[in-house]
NUZATI-602329 format. One record per residue (C-alpha): x, y, z; residue in one letter. Coordinates in steps of 0.001 Angstrom, whole numbers, plus 524288, in hexadecimal, padded with zeros to 5 digits. Example, Ala and Ser with C-alpha at 12.3 -4.5 7.8 and 13.67 -1.06 7.14 Angstrom:
<atoms>
8300C7EE6C81E78A;835667FBDC81BE4S;
</atoms>
This chain:
<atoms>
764844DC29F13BBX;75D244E7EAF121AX;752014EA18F1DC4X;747E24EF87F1384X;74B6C4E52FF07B8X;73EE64DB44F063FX;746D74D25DEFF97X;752DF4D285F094BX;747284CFD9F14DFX;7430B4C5B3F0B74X;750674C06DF0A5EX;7555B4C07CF18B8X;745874B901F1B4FX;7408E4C4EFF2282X;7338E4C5CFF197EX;72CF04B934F15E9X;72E904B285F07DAX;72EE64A6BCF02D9X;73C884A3C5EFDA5X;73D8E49B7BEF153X;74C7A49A4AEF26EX;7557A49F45EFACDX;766E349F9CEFB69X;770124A470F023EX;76FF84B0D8EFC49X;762684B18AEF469X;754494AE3EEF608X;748334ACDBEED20X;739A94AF91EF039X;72CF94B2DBEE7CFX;729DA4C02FEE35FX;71E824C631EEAB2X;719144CC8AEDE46X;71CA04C210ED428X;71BD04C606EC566X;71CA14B87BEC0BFX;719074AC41EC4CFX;725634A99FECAFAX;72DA14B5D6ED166X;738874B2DCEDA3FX;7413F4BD11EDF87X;74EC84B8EBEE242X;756704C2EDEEC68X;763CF4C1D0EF2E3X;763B84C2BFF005AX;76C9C4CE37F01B4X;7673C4DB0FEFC3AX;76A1C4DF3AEEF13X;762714EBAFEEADFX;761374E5B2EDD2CX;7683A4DCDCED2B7X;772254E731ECEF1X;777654E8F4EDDEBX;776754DA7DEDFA9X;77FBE4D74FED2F1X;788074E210ED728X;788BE4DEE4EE476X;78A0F4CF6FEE3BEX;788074C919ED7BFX;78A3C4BB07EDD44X;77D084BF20EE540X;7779F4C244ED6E6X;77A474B51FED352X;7751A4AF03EDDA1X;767524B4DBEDBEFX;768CC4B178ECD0FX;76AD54A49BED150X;75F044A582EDC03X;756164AB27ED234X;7599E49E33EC827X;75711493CEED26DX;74AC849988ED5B9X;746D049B01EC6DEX;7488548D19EC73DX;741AC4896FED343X;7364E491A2ECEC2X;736FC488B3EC22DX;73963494D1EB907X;743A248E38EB438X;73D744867CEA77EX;7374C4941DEA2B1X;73FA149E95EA726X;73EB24AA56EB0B6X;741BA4B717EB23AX;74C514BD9FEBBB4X;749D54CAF8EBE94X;750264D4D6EC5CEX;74B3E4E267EC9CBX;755814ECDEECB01X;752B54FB61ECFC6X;7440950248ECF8AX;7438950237EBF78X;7459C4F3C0EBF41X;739694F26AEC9E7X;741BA4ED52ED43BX;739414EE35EE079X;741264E755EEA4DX;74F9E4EE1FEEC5FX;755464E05BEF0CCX;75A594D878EE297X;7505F4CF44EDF1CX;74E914C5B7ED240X;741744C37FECF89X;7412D4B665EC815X;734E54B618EC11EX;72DFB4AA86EB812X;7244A4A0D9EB724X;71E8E4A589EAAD8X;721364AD9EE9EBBX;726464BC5CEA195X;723394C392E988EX;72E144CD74E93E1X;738024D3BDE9CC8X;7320A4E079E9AA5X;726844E634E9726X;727594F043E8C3CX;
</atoms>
């Protein structure tokens, strides 16, 4: 755990959230600035800097937020019309929060990826 990490305070229940879901190794809680009408960020509890150290470093722990992020697509009923899984890696990508985070991300239509 990292002393300054929001999301590893988060994670060990330091800092008040509401968890959606929650394993042994994962948990699951609403954005606080959604950009959709459903945002869920999906974190292991061990710190990760981003989704490159965390596949590096142990990609069974990669799976396992995969995994996290797909139950809670279905629990947030984004299952019938799709979602999007996004993950933020380094300052150019817009990654805000040095802790590896999937933002799972539906509820209604998108748009594109990327705006040209």
């Amino acid at each position: 755990m990292s002393d300054n990490c929001v999301f590893c305070r988060i994670a060990a229940g330091e800092l008040p959230t509401t968890l959606l879901h929650t394993s042994p190794n994962t948990v699951a809680f609403r954005d606080l600035n959604p950009q959709a009408p459903t945002h869920v960020l999906v974190i292991p509890k061990r710190h990760h800097t981003d989704v490159a150290a965390l596949a590096t470093a142990d990609p069974a722990l990669a799976g396992e937020v995969l995994a996290t992020a797909a139950t809670v697509a279905q629990a947030e009923g984004l299952g019938a019309n799709g979602f999007r899984l996004i993950f933020n890696t380094g300052r150019y990508a817009g990654q805000e929060v040095f802790h590896v985070h999937a933002h799972v991300v539906g509820g209604a239509p998108l748009g594109p990826m990327l705006v040209r």
